[in-house]
C-alpha positions as CSV (number, residue, x, y, z in Angstrom):
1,X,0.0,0.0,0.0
2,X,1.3,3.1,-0.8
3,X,0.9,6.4,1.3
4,X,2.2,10.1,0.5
5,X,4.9,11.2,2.0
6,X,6.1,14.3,1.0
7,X,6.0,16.5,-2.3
8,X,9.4,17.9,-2.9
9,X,9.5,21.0,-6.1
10,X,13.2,22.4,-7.3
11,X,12.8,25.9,-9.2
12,X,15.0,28.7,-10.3
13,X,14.2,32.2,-10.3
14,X,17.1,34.5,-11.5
15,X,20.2,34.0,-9.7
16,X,18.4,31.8,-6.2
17,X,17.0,28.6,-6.1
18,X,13.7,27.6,-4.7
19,X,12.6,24.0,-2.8
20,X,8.7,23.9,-1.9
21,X,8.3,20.8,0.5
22,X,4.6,19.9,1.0
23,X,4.0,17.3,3.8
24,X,1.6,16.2,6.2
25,X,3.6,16.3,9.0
26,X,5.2,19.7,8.3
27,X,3.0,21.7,5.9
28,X,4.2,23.6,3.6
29,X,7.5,25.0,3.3
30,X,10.1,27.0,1.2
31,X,13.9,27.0,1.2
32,X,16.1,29.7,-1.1
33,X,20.0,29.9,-1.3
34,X,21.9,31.3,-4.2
35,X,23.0,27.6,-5.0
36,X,21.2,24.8,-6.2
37,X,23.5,22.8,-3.6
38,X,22.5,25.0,-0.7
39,X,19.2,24.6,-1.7
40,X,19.0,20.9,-2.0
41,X,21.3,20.7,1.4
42,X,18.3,22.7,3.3
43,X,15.5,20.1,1.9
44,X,18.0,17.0,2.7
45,X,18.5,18.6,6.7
46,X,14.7,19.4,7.1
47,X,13.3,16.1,5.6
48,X,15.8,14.0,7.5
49,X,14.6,15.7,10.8
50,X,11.2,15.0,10.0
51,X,11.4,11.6,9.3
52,X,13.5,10.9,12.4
53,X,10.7,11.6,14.3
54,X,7.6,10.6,12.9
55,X,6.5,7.7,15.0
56,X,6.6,4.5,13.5
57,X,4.0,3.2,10.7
């Protein structure tokens, strides 16, 4: 059975990068940086927190 998780969207807008992160757990949420690295380090961080501790399915 499958069950959503998380909806992760990558943009660019001039010279910063954009994450929207869409969950249950933590709403919605946006990241910038001036590098797509930073920007993809930020979702990585805040995802991995989340999912630590969310109780167990």
């Amino acid at each position: 059975m499958e069950e959503f998780i998380c909806s992760v969207e990558f943009l660019r807008g001039g010279t910063e990068f954009f994450a929207r992160v869409s969950s249950e757990a933590g709403g919605v949420r946006e990241y910038r940086s001036p590098s797509s690295s930073g920007v993809i380090d930020q979702v990585i961080n805040d995802l991995q927190e989340e999912f630590e501790s969310a109780p167990a399915a």
